[in-house]
PDB file of N, CA, C, O and CB in Angstrom:
ATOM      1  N   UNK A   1     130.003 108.197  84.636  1.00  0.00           N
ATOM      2  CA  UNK A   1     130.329 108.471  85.999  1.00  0.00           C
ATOM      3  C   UNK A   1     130.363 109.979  86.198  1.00  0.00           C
ATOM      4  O   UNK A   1     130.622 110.871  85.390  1.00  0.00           O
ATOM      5  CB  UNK A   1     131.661 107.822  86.384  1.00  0.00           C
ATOM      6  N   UNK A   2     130.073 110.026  87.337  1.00  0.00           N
ATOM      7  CA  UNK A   2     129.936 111.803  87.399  1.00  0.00           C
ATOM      8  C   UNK A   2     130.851 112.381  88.223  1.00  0.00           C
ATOM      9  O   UNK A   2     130.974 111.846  89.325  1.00  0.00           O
ATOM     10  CB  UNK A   2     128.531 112.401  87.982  1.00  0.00           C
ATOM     11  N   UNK A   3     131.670 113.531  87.933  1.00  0.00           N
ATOM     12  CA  UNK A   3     132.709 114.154  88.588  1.00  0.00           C
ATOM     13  C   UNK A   3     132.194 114.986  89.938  1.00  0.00           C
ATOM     14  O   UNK A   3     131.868 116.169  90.025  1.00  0.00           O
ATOM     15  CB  UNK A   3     133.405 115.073  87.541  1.00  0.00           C
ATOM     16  N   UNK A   4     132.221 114.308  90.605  1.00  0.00           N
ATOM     17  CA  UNK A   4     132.341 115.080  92.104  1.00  0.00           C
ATOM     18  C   UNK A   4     133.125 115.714  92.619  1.00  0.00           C
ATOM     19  O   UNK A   4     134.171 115.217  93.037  1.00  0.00           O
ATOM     20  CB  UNK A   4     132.308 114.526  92.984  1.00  0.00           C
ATOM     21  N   UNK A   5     132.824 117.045  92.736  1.00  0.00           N
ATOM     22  CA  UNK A   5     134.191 118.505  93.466  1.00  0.00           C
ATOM     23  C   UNK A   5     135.441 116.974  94.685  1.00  0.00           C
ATOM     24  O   UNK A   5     135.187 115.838  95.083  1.00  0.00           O
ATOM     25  CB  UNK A   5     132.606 120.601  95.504  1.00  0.00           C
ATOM     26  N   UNK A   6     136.418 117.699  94.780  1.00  0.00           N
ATOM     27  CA  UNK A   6     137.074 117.520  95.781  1.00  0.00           C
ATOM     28  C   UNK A   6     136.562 117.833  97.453  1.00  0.00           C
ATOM     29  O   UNK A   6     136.245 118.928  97.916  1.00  0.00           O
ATOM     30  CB  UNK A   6     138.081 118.188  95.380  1.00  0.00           C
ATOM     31  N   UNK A   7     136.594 116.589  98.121  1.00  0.00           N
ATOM     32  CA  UNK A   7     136.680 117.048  99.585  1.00  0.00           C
ATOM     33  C   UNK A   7     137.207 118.045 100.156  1.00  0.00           C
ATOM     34  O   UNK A   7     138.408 118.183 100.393  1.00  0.00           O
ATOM     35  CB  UNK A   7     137.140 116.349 100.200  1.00  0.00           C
ATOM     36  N   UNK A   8     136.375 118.760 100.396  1.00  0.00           N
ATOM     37  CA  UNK A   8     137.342 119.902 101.305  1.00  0.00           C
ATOM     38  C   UNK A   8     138.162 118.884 102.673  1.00  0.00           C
ATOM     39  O   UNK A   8     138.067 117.804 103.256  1.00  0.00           O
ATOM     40  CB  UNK A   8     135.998 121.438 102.201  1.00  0.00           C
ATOM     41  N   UNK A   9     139.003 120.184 102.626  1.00  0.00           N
ATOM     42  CA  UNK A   9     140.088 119.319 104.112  1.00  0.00           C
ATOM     43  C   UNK A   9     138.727 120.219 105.250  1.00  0.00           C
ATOM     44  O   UNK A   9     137.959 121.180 105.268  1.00  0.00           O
ATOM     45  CB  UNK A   9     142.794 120.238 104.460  1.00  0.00           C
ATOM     46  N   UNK A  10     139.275 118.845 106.183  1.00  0.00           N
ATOM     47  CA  UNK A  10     138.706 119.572 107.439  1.00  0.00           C
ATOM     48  C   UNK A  10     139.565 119.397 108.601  1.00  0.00           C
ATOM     49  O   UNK A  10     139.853 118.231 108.872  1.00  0.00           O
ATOM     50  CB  UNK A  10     137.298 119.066 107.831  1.00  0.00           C
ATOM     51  N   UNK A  11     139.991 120.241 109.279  1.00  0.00           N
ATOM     52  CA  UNK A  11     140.919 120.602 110.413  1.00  0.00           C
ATOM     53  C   UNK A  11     140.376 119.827 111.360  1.00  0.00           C
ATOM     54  O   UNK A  11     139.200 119.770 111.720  1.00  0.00           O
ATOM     55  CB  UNK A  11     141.029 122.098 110.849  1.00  0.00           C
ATOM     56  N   UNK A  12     141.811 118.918 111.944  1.00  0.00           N
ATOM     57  CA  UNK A  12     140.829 118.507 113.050  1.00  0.00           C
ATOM     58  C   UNK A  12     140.830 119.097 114.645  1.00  0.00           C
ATOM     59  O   UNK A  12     141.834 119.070 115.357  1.00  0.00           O
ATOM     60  CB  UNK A  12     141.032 117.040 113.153  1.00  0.00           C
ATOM     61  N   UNK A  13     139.776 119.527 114.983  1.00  0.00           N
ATOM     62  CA  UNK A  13     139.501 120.254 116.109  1.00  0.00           C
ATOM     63  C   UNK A  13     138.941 119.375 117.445  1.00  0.00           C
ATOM     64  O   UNK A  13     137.713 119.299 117.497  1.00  0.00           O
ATOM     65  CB  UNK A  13     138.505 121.295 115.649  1.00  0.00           C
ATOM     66  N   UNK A  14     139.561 118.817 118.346  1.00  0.00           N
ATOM     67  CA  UNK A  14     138.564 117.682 119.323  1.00  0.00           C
ATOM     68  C   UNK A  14     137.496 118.148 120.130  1.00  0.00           C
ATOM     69  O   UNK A  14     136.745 117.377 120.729  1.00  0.00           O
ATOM     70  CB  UNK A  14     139.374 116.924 120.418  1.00  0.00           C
ATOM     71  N   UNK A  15     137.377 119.716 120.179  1.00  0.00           N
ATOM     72  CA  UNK A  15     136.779 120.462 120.513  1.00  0.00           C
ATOM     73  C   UNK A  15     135.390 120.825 119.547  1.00  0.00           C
ATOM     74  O   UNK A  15     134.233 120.977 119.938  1.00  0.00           O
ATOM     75  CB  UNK A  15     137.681 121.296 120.749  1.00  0.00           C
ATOM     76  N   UNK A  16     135.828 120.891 118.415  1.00  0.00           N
ATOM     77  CA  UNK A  16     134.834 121.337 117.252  1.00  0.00           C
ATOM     78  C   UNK A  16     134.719 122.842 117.758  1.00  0.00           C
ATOM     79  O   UNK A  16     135.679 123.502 118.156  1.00  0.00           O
ATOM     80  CB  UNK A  16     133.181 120.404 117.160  1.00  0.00           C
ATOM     81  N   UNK A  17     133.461 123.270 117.689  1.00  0.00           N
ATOM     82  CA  UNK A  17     133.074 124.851 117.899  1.00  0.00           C
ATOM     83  C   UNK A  17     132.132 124.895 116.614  1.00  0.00           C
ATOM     84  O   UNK A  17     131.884 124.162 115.657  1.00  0.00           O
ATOM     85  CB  UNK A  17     134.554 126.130 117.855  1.00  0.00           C
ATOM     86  N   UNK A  18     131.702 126.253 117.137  1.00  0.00           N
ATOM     87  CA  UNK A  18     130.234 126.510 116.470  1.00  0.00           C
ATOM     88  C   UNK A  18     130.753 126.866 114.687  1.00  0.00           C
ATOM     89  O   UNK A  18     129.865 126.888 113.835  1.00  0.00           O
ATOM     90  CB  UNK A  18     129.250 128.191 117.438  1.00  0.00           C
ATOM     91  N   UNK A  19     132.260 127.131 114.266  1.00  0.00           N
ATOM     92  CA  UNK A  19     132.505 126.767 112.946  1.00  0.00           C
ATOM     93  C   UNK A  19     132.636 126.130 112.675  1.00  0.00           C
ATOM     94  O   UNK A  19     132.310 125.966 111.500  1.00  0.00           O
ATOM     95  CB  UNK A  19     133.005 126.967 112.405  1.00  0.00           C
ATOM     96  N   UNK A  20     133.219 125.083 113.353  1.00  0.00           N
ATOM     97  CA  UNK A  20     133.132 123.692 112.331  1.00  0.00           C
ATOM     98  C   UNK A  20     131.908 122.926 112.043  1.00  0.00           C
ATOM     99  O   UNK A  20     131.635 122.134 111.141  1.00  0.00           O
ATOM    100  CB  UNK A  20     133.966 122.601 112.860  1.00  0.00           C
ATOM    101  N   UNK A  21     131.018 123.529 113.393  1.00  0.00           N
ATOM    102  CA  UNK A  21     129.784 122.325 112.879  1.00  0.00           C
ATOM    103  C   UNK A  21     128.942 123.808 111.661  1.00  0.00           C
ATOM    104  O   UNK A  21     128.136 123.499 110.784  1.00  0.00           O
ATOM    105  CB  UNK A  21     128.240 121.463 114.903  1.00  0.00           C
ATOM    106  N   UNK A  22     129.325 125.113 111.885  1.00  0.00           N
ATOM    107  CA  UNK A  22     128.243 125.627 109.943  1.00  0.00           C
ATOM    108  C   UNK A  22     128.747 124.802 109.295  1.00  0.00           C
ATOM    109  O   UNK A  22     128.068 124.017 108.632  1.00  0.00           O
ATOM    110  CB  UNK A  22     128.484 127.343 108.821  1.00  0.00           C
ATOM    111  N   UNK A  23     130.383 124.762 109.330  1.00  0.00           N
ATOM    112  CA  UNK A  23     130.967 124.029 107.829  1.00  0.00           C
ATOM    113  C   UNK A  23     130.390 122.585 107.841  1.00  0.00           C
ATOM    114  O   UNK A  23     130.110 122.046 106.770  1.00  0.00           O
ATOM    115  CB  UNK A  23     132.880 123.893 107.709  1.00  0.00           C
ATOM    116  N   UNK A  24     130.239 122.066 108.802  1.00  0.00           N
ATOM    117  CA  UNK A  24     129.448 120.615 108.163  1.00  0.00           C
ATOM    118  C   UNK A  24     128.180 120.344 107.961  1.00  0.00           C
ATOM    119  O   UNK A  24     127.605 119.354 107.509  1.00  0.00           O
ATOM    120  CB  UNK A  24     129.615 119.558 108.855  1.00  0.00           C
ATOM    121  N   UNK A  25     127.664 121.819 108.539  1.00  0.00           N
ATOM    122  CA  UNK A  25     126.284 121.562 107.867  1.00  0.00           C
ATOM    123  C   UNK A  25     125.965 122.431 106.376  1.00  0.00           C
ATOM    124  O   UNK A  25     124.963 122.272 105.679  1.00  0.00           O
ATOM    125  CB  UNK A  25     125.108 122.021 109.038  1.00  0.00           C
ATOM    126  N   UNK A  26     126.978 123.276 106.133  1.00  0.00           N
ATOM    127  CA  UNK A  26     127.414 123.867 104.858  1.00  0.00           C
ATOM    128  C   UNK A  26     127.492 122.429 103.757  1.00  0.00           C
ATOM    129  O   UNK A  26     126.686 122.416 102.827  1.00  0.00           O
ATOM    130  CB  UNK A  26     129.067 124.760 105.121  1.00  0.00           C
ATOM    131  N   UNK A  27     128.269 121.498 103.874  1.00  0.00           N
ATOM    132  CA  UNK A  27     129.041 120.865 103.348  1.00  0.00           C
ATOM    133  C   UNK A  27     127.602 119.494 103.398  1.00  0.00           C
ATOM    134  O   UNK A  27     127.487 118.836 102.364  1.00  0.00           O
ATOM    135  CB  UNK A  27     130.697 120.828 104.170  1.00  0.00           C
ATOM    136  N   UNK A  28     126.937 119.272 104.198  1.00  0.00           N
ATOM    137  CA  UNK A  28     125.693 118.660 103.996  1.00  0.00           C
ATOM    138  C   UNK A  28     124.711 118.832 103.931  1.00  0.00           C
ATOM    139  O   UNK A  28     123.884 117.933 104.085  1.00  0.00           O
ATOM    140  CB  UNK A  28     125.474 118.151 104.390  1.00  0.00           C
ATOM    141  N   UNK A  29     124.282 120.554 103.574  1.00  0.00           N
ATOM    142  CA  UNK A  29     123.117 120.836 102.918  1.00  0.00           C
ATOM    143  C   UNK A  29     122.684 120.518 101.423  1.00  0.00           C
ATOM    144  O   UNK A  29     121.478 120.488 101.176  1.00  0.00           O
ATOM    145  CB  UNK A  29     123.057 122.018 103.066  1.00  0.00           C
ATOM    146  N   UNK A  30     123.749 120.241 100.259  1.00  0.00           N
ATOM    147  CA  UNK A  30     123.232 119.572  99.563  1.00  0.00           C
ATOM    148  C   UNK A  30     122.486 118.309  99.373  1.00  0.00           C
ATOM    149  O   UNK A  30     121.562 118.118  98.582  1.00  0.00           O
ATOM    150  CB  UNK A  30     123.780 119.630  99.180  1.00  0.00           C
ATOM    151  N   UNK A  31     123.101 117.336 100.342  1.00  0.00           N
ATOM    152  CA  UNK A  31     122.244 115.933 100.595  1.00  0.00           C
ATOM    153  C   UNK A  31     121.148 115.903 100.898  1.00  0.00           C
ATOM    154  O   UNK A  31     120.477 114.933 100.546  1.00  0.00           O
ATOM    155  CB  UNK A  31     122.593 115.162 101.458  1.00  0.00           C
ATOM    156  N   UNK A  32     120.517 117.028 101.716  1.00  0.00           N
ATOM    157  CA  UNK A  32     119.182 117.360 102.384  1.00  0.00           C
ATOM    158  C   UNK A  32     118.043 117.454 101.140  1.00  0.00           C
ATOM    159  O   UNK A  32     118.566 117.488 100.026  1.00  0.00           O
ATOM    160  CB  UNK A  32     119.318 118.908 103.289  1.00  0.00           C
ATOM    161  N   UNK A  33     117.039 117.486 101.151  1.00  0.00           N
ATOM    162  CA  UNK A  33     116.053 117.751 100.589  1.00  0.00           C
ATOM    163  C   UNK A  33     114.785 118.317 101.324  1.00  0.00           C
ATOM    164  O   UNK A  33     113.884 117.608 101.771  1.00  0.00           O
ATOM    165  CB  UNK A  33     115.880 116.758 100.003  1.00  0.00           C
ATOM    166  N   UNK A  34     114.835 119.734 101.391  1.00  0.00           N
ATOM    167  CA  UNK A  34     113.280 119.822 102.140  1.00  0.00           C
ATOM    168  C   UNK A  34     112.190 119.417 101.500  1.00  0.00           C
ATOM    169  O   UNK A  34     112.038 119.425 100.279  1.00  0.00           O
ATOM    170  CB  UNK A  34     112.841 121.147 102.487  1.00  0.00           C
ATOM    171  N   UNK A  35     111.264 118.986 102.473  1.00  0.00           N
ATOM    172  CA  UNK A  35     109.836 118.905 102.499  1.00  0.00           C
ATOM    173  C   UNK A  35     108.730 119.651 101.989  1.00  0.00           C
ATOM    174  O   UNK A  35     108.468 120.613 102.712  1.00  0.00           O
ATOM    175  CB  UNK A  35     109.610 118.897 103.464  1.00  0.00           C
ATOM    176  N   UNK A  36     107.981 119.532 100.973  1.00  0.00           N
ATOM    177  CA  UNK A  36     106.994 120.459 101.034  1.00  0.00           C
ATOM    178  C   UNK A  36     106.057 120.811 101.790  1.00  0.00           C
ATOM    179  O   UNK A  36     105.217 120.017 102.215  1.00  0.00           O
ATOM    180  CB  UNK A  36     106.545 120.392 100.356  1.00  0.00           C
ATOM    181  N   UNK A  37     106.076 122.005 102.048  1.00  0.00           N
ATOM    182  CA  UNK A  37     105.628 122.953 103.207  1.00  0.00           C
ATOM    183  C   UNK A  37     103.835 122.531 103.191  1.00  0.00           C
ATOM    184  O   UNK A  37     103.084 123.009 102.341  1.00  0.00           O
ATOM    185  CB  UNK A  37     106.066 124.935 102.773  1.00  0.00           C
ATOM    186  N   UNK A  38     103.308 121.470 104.396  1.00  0.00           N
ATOM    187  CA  UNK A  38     102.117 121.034 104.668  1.00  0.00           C
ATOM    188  C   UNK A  38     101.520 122.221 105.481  1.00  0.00           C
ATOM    189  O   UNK A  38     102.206 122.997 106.146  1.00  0.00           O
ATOM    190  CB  UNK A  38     102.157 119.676 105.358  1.00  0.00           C
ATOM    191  N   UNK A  39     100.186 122.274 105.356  1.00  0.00           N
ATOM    192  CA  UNK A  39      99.878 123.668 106.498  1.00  0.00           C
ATOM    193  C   UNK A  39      99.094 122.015 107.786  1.00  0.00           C
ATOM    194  O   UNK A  39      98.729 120.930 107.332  1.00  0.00           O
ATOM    195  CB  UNK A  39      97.980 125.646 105.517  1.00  0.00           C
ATOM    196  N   UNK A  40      99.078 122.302 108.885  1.00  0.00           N
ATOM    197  CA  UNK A  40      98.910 121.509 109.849  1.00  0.00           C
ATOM    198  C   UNK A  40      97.227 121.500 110.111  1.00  0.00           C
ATOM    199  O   UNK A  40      96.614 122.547 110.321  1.00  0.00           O
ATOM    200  CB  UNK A  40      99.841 121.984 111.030  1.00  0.00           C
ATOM    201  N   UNK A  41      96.505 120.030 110.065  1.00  0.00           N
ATOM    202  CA  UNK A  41      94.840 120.957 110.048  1.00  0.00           C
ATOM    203  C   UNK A  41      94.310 119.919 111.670  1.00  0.00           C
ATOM    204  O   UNK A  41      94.421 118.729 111.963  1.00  0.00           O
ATOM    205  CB  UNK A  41      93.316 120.466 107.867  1.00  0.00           C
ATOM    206  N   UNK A  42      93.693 121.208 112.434  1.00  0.00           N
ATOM    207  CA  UNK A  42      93.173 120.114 113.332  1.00  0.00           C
ATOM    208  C   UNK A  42      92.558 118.979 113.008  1.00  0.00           C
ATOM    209  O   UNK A  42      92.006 118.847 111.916  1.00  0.00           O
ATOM    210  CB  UNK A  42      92.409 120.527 114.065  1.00  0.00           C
ATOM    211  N   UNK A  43      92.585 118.107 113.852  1.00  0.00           N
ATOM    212  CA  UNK A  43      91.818 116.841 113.915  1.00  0.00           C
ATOM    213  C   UNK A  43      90.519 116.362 115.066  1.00  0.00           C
ATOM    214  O   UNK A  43      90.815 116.290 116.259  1.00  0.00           O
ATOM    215  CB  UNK A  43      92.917 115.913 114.073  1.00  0.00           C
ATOM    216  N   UNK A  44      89.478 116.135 114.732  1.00  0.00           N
ATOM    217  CA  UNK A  44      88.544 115.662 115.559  1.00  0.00           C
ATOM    218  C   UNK A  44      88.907 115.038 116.490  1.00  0.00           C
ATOM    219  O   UNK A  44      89.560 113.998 116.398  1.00  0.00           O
ATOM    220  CB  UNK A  44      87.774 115.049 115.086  1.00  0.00           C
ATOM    221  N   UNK A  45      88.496 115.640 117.686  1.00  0.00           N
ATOM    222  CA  UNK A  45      88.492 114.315 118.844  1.00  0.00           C
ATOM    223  C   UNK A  45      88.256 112.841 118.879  1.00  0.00           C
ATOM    224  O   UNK A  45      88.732 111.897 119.509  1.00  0.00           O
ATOM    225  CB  UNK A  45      87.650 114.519 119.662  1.00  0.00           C
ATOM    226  N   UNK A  46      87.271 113.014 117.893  1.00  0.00           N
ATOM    227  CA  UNK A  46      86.620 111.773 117.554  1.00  0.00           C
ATOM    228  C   UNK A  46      87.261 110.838 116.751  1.00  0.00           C
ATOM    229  O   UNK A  46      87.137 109.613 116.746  1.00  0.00           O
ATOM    230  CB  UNK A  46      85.508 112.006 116.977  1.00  0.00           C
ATOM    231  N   UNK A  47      88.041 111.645 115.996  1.00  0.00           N
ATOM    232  CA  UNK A  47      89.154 110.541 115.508  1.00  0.00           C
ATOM    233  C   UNK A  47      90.710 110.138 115.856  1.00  0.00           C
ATOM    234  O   UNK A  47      91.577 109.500 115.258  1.00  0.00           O
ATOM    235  CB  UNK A  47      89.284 110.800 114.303  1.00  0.00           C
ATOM    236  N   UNK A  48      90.650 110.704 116.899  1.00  0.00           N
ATOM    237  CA  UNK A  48      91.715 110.206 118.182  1.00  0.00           C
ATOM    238  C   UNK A  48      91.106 109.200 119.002  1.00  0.00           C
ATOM    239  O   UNK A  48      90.444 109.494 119.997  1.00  0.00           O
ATOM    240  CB  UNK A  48      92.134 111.432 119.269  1.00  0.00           C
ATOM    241  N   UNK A  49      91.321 107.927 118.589  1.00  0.00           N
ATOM    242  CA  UNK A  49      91.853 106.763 119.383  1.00  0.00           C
ATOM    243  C   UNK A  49      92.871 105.775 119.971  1.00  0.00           C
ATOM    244  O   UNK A  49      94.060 105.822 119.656  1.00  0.00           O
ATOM    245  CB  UNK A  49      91.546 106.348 119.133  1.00  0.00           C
ATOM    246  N   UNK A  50      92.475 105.066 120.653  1.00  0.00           N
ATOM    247  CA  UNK A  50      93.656 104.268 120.828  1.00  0.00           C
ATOM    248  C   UNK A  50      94.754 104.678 122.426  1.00  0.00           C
ATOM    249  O   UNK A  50      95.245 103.834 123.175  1.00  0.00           O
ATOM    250  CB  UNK A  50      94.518 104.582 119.271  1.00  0.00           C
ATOM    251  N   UNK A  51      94.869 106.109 122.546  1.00  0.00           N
ATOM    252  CA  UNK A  51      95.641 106.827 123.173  1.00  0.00           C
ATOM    253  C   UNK A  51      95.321 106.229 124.853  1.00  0.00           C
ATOM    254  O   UNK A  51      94.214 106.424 125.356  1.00  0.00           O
ATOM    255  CB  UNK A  51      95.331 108.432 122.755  1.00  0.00           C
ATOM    256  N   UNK A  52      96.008 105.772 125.325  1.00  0.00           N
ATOM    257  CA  UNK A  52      96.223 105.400 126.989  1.00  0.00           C
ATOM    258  C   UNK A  52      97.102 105.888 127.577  1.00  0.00           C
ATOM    259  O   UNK A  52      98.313 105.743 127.406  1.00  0.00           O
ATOM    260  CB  UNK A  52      96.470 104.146 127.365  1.00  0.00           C
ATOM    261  N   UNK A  53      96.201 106.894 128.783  1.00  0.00           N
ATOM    262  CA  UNK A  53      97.449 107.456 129.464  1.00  0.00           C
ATOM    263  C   UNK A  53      97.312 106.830 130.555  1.00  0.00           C
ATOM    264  O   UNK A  53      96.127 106.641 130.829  1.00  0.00           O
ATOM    265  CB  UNK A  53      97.625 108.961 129.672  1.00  0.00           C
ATOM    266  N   UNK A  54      98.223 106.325 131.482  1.00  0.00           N
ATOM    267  CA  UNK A  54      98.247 105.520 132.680  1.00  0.00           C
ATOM    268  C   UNK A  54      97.484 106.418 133.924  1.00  0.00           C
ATOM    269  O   UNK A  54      97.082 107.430 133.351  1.00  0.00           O
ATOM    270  CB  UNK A  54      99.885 105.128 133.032  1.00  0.00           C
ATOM    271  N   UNK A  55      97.282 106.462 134.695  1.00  0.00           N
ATOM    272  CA  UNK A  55      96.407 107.104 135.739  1.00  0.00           C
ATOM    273  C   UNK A  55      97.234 108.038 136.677  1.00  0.00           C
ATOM    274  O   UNK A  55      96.914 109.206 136.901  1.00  0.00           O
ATOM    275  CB  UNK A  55      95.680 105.981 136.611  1.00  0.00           C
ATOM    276  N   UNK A  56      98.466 107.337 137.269  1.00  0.00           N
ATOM    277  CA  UNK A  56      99.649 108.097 138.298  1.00  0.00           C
ATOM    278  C   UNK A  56      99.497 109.643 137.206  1.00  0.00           C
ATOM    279  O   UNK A  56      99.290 110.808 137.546  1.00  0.00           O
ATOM    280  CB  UNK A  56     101.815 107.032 138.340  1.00  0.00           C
ATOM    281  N   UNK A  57      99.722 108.969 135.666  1.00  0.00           N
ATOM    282  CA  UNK A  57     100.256 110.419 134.854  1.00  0.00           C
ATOM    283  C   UNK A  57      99.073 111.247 134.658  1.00  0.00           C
ATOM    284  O   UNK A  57      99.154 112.407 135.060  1.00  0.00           O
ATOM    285  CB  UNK A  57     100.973 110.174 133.243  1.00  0.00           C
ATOM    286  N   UNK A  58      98.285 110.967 134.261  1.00  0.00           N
ATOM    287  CA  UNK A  58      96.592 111.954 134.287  1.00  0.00           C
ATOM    288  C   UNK A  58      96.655 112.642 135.563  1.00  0.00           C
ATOM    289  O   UNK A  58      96.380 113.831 135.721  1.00  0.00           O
ATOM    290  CB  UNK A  58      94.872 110.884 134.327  1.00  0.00           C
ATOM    291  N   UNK A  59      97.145 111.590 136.736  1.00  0.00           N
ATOM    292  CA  UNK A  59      96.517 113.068 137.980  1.00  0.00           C
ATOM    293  C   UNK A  59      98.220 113.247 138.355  1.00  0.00           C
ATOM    294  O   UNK A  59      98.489 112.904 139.506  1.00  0.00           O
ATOM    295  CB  UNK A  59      95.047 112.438 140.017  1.00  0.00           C
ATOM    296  N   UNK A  60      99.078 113.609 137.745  1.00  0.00           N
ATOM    297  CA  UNK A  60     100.160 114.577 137.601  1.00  0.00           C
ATOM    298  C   UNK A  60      99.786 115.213 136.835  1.00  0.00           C
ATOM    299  O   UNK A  60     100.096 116.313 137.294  1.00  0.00           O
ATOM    300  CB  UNK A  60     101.354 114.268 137.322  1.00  0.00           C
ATOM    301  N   UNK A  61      99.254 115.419 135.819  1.00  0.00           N
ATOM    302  CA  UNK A  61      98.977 116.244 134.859  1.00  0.00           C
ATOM    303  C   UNK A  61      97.784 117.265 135.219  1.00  0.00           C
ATOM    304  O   UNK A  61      97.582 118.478 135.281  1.00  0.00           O
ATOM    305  CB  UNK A  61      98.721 115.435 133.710  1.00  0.00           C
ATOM    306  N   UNK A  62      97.299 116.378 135.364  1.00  0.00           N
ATOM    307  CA  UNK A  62      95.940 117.203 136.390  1.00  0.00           C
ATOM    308  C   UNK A  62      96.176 117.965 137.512  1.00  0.00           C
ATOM    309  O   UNK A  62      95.338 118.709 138.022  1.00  0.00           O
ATOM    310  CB  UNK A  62      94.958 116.231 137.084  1.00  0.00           C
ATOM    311  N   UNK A  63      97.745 117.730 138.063  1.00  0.00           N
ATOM    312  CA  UNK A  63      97.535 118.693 139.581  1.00  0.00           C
ATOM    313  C   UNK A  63      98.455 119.935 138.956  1.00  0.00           C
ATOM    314  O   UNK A  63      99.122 120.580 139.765  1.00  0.00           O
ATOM    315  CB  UNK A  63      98.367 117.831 141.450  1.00  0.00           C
ATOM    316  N   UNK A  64      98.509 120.253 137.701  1.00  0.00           N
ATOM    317  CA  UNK A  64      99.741 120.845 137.391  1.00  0.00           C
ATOM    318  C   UNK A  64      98.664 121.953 137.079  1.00  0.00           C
ATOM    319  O   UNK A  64      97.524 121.773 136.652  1.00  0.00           O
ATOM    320  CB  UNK A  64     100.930 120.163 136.217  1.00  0.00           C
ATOM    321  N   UNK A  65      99.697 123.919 137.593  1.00  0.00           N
ATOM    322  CA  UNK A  65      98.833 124.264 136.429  1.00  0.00           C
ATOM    323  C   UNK A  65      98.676 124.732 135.234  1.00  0.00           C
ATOM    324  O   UNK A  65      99.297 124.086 134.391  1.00  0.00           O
ATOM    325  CB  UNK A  65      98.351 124.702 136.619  1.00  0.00           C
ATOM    326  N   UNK A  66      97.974 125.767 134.768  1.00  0.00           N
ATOM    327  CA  UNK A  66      98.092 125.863 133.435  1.00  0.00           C
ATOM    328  C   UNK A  66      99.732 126.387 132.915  1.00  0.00           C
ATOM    329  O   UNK A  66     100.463 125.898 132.054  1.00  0.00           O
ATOM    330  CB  UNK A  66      96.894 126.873 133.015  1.00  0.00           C
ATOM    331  N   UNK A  67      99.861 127.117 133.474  1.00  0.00           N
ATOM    332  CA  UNK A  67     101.097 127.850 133.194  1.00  0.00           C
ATOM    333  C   UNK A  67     102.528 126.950 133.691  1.00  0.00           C
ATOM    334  O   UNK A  67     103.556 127.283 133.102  1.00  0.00           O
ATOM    335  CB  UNK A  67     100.960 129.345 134.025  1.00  0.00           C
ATOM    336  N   UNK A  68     102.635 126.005 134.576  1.00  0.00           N
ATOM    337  CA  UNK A  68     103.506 125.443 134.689  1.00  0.00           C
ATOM    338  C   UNK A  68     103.684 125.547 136.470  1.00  0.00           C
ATOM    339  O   UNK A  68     103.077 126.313 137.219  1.00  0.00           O
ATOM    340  CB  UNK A  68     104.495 125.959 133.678  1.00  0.00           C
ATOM    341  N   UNK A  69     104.523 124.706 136.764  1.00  0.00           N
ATOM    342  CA  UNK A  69     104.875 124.651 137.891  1.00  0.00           C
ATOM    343  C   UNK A  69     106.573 125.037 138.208  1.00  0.00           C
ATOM    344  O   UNK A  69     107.010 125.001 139.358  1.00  0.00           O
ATOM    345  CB  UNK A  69     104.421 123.361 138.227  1.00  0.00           C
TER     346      UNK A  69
END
C-alpha cells in the first residue's frame, strides 16, 4: 500500500476567490497528465464530409461580415 501525504485543510470560503481555486488547482495538478504536444495539419476539403448546415444558418452566416457585426 502506498503512503499518501496528508490532506491539506481547506478553509471553507462560500465565496471561494481566485486563491482558493490556485490552491485547488495546485492540489490537482498532480492527477492531470498532459498530452503530447500534436502540431495541427490542415485537412482537405475533400475529406470533409457529412457536415449539414441548415439553410436559415448559411444565409446568417452569409449576411455577416468578415470582421463581425
Amino acid at each position: 500500500m502506498t503512503n499518501l501525504p496528508a490532506p491539506v485543510p481547506v478553509p471553507a470560503d462560500p465565496e471561494g476567490g481566485l486563491a482558493s481555486l490556485r490552491g485547488d488547482c495546485a492540489r490537482m495538478a498532480p492527477h492531470w497528465a498532459a498530452p503530447a504536444r500534436d502540431s495541427a495539419r490542415p485537412v482537405s476539403p475533400a475529406l470533409i464530409h457529412g457536415v449539414t448546415v441548415p439553410p436559415a444558418s448559411a444565409r446568417l452566416l452569409e449576411a455577416m461580415s468578415d470582421y463581425g457585426d
